[in-house]
C-alpha positions as CSV (number, residue, x, y, z in Angstrom):
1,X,-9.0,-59.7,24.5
2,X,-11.2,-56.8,23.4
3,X,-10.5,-53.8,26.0
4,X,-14.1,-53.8,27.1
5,X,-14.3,-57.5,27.8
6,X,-10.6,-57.0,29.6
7,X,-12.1,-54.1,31.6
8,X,-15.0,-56.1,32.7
9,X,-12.8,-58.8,33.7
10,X,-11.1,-56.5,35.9
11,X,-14.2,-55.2,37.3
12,X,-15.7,-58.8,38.2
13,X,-12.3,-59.7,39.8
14,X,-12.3,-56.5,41.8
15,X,-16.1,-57.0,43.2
16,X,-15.1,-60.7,44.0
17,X,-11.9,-59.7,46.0
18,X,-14.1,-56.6,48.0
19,X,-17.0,-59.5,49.0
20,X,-14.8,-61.1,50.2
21,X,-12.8,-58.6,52.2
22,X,-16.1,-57.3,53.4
23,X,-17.7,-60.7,54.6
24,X,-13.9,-61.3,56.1
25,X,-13.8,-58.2,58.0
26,X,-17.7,-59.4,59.5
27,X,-17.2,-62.5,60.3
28,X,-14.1,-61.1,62.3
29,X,-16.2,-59.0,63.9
30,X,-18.4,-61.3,64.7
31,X,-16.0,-64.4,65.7
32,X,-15.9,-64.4,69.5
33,X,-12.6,-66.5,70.0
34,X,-9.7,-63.8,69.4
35,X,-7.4,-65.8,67.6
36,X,-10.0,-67.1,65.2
37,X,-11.2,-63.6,65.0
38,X,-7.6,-62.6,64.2
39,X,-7.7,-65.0,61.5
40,X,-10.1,-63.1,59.7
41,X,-8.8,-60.4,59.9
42,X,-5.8,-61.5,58.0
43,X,-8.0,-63.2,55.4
44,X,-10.0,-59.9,54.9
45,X,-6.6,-58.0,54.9
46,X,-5.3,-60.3,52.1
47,X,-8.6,-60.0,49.9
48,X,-8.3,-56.1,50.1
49,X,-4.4,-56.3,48.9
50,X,-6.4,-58.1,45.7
51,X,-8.5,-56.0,45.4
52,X,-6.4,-53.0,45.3
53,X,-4.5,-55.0,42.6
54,X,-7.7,-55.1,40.1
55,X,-7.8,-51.3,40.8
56,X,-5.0,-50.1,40.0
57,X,-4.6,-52.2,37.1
58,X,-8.4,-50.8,36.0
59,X,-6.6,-47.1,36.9
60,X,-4.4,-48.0,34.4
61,X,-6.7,-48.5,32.1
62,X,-8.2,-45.3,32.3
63,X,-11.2,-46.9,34.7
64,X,-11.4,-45.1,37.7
65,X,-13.6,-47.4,40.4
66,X,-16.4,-45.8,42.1
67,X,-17.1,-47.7,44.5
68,X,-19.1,-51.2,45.3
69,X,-20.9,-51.9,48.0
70,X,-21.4,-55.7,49.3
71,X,-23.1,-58.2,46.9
72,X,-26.9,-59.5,48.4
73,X,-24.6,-63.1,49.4
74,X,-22.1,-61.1,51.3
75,X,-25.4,-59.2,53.2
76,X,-27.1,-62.1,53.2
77,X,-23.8,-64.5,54.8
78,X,-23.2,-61.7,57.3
79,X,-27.2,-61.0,58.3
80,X,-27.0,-65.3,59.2
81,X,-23.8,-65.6,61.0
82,X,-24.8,-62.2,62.8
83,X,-28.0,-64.1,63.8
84,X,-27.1,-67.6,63.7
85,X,-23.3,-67.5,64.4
86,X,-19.9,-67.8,62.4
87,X,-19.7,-71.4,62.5
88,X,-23.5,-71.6,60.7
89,X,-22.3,-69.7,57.3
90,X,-18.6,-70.6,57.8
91,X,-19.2,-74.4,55.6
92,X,-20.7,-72.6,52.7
93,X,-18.1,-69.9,52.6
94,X,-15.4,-72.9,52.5
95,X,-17.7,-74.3,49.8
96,X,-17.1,-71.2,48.0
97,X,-13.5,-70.4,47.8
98,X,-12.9,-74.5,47.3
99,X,-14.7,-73.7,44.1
100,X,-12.8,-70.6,43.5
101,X,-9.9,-71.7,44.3
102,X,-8.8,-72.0,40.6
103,X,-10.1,-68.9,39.0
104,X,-7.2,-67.0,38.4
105,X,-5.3,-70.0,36.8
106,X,-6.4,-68.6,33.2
107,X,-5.9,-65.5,33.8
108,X,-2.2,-64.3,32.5
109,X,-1.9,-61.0,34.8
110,X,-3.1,-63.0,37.9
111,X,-0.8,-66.2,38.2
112,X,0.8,-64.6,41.6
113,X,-2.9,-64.6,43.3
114,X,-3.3,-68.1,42.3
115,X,-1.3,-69.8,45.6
116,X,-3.2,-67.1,47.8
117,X,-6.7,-67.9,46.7
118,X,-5.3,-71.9,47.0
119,X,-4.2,-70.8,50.5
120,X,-7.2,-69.3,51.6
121,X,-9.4,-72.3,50.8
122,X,-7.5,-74.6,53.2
123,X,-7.5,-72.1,55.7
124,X,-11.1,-71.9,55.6
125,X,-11.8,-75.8,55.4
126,X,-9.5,-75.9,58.2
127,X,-11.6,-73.6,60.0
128,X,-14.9,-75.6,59.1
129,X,-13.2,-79.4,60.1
130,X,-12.4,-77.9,63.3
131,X,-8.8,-78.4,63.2
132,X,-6.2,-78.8,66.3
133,X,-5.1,-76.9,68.9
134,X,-1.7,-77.7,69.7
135,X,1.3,-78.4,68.6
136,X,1.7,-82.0,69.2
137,X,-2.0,-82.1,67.7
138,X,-1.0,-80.4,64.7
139,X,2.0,-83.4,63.9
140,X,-0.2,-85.7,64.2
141,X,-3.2,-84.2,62.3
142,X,-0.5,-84.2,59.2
143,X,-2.4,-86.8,57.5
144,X,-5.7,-85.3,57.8
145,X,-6.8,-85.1,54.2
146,X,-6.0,-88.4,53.7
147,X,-8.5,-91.2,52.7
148,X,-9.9,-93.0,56.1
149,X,-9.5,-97.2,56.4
150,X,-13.3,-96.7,56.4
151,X,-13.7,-95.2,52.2
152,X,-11.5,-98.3,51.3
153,X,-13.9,-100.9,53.0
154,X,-16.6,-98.8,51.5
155,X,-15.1,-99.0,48.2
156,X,-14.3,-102.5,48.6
157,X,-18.0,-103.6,49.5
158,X,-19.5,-101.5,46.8
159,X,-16.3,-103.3,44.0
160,X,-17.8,-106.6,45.1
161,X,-21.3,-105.4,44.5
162,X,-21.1,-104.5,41.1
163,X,-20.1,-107.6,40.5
164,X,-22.3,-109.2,42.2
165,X,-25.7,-107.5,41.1
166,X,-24.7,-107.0,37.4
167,X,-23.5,-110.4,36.7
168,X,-26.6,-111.8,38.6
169,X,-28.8,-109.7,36.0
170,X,-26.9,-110.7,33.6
171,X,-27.3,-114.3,34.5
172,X,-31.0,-114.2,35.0
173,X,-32.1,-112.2,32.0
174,X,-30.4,-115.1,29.9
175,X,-31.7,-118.2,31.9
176,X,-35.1,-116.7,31.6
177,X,-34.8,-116.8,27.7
178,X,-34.5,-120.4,28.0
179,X,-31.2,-121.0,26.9
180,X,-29.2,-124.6,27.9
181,X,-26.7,-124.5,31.0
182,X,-23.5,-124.6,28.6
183,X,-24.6,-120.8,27.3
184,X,-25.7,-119.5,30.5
185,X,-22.3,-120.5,32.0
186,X,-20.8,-119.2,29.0
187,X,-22.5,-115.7,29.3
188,X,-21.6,-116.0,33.4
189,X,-18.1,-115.9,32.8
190,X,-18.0,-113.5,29.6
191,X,-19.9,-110.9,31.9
192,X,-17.5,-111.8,34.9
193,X,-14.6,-110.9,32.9
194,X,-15.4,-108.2,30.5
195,X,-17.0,-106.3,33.7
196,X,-13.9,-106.7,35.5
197,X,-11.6,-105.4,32.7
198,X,-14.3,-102.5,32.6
199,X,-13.6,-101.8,36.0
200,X,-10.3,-101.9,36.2
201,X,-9.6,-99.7,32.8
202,X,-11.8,-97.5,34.6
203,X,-10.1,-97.4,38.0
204,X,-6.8,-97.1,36.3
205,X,-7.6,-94.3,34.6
206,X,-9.0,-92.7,37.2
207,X,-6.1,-93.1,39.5
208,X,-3.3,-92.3,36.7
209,X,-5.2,-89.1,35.8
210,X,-5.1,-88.2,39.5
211,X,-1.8,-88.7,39.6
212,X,-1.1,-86.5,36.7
213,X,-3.1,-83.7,38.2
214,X,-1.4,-84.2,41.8
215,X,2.1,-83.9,39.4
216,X,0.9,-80.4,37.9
217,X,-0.2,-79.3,41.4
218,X,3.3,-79.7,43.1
219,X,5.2,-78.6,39.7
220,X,2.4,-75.2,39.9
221,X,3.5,-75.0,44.2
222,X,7.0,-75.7,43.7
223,X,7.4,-72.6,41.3
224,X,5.3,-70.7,44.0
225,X,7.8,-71.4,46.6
226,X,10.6,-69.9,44.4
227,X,9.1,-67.4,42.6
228,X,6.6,-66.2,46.2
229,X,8.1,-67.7,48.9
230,X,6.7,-65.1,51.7
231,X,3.0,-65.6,50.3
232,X,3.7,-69.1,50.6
233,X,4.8,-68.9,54.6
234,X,2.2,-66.0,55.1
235,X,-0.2,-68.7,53.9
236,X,0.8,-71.6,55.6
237,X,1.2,-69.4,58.8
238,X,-3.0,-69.3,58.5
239,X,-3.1,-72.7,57.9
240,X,-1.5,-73.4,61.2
241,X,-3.4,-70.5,62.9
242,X,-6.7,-71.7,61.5
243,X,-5.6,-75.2,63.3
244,X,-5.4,-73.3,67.1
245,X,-1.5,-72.0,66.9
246,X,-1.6,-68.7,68.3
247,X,-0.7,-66.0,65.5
248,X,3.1,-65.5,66.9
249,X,3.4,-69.3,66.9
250,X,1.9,-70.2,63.6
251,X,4.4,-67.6,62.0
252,X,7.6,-69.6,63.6
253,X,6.4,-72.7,62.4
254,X,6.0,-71.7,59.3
255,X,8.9,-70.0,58.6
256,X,11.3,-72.6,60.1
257,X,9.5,-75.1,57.4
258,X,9.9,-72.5,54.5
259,X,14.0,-72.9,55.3
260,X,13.9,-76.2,53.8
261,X,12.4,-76.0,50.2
262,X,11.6,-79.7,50.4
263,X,10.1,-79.8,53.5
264,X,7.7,-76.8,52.4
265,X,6.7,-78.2,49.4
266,X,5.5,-81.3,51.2
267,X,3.6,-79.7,53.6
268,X,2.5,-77.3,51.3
269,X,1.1,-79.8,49.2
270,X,-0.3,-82.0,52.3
271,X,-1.8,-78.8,53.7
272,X,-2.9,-76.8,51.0
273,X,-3.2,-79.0,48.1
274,X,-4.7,-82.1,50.1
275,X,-2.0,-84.1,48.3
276,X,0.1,-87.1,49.9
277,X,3.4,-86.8,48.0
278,X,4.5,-90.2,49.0
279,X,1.6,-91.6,46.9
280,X,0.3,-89.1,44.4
281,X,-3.1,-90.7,44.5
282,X,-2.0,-94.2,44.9
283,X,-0.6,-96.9,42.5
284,X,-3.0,-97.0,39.4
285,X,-2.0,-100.5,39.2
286,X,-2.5,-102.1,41.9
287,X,-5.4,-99.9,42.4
288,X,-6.9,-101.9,39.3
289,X,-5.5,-105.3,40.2
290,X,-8.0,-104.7,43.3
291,X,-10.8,-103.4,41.3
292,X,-10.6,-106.5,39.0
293,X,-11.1,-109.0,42.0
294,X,-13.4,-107.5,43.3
295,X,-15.8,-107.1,40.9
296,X,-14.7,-110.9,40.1
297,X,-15.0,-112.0,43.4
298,X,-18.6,-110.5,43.4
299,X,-19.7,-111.8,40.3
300,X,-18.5,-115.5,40.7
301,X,-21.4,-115.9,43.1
302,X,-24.5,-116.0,40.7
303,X,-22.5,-118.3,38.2
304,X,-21.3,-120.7,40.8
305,X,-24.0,-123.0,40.4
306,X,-24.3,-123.6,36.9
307,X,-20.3,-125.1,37.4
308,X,-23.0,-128.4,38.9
309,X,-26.1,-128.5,38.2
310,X,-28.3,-127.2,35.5
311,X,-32.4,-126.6,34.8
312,X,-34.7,-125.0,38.1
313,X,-32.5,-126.5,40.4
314,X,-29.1,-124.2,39.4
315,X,-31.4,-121.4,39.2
316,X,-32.6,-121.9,42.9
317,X,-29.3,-122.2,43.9
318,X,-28.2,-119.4,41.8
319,X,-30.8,-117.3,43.8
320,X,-30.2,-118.5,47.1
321,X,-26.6,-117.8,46.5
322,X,-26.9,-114.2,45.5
323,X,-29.2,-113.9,48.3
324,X,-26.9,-115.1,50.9
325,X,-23.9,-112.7,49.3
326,X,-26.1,-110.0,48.6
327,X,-27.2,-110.2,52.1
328,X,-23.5,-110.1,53.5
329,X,-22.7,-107.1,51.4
330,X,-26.2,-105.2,53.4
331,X,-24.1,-106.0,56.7
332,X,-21.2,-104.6,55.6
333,X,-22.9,-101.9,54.8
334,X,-24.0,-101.5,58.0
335,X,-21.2,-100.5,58.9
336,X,-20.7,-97.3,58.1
337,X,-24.0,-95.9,57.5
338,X,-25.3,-96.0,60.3
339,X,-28.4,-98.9,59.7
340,X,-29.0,-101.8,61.5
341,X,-27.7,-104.9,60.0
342,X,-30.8,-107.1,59.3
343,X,-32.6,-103.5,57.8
344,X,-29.2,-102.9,55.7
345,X,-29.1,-106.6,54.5
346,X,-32.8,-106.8,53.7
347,X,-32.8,-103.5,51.7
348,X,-29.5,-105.5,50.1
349,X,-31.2,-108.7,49.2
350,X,-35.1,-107.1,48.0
351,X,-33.6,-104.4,45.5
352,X,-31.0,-107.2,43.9
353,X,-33.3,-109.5,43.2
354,X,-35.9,-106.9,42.3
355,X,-33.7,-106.2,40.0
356,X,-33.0,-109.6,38.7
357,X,-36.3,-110.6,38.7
358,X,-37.0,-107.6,36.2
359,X,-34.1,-109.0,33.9
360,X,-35.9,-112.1,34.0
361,X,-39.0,-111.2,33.0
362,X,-37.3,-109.2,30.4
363,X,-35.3,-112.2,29.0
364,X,-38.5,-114.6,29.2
365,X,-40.4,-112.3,26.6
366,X,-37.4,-111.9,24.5
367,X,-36.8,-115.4,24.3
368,X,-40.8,-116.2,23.4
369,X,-40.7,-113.1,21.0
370,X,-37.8,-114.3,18.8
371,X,-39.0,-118.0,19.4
């Protein structure tokens, strides 16, 4: 790296760690609970220990720093939560260090500030979710990052739809060409399978690459914990605090789990990392087993009929059917966002057959066009 481009690096990473010290030390001045308060203090405390990194090394470089004064965000974070309160600017402040979580990770001469920045994103989103206050709370809030029963219905409703809409589409844009039962059923079931081998390819990779990257996380904490083991504790030590432990508390806890090297790097990883290391992300096959019937299970409905009958009347059923599915899937819905169930299902039911009507109309002027 050319020494001007180096020096400017060093300069960027010193005015990021000040911001942040300074909007720290505010929002601890601001923060009327004392232990929360305290918290940032600890945060701004360990931004200035960064920032007095990138100055030396920019000393050492023969750059000596002249000061910086907050950025217009850090004024402009600090002017709101002076006038609006902490807990106004504290989810876009967690929004920020989750997306700067990482920015040391290509930086040779900063892989020791990597866990810290890591650290002080989950101490912050802790801080934002509102996290426990006890003990007792704290064990059972262990598996707070994890993926509520709700997501997997949610997922499982929205599996079934793709199915069900795309093979109903599918369905209708041929049987408005005109074609003979034998090829729509034929193009039913090609549809049904090749989008459920879509599906799960895609599912499977999703999971196995999330896996992979939950396996370079703990690899990347586990050589934190030998090489930085007190960084580590200090962090998880917020963590806790950031939950409701009182400072002196959240510093036992943590060092009785830093004893164990095991037993840190799973919390670590549940705690920081927002990994479960029991399940890495889950099984990428089973994950697309599930995809496939789903998206199966959705898509048999609009082919169903053709299996017996054939001409208007398998295409009223074929309508009806989907209807009636597409229908259930709006009540599921319902569920969890927060609609009524007959508002949910007919939003369901108008924008699937919308949809499949506009296939149809699509396949009727292909079919007369190459007639």
């Amino acid at each position: 790296m050319a020494d001007s481009e180096n020096i400017a690096r060093l300069q960027r990473n010193l005015r990021d760690e000040l911001d942040s010290a300074a909007l720290y030390r505010s929002l601890a001045d601001l923060e009327a609970d004392p232990v929360r308060a305290d918290l940032f203090r600890q945060l701004a405390s360990s931004e200035a220990d960064h920032a007095e990194i990138w100055r030396s090394k920019l000393l050492a470089a023969g750059v000596v720093d002249t000061g910086h004064g907050p950025s217009l965000r850090t004024r402009t974070l600090a002017f709101l939560a002076r006038h609006l309160g902490v807990g106004f600017v504290l989810p876009s402040i967690a929004s920020a260090e989750v997306a700067d979580q990482n920015k040391y990770a290509g930086q040779a001469d900063a892989t020791a500030l990597s866990g810290d920045e890591r650290g002080h994103a989950a101490v912050v989103r802790t801080l934002v979710a509102k996290g426990p206050t006890t003990g007792a709370d704290i064990a059972k809030a262990e598996q707070w990052h994890r993926g509520a029963s709700g997501n997997e219905l949610r997922a499982a409703v929205l599996g079934a739809n793709d199915g069900l809409v795309s093979n109903f589409c599918l369905i209708m844009g041929v049987a408005g060409a005109g074609v003979a039962n034998r090829e729509i059923l034929l193009t039913g079931f090609a549809g049904l399978v090749a989008g459920a081998c879509s599906m799960a390819l895609g599912e499977w990779l999703s999971v196995t690459n999330a896996r992979e990257l939950a396996r370079t996380q703990m690899d990347r904490e586990a050589e934190e914990i030998e090489q930085t083991p007190e960084s580590e504790r200090r962090e998880l030590a917020l963590i806790y605090q950031a939950k409701g432990l009182a400072r002196a508390q959240a510093e036992t806890f943590a060092t009785e789990i830093m004893k164990d090297k095991d037993k840190a790097l799973d919390t670590l990883a549940r705690e920081e990392l927002g990994i479960d290391p029991a399940e890495l992300g889950g099984n990428p096959w089973s994950a697309a087993g599930v995809s496939f019937g789903l998206f199966s299970a959705g898509a048999c409905f609009p082919v169903a009929p053709f299996l017996w009958s054939s001409g208007p009347v398998a295409m009223a059923s074929c309508v009806a059917l989907s209807a009636f599915a597409l229908a259930a899937i709006g009540v599921t819905t319902s569920l969890f966002n927060g609609r009524s169930a007959a508002f949910s299902a007919g939003r369901q039911v108008v924008i699937g057959c919308v949809a499949a009507a506009a296939t149809y109309g699509a396949g009727r002027l292909l079919g007369v066009s190459i007639s």
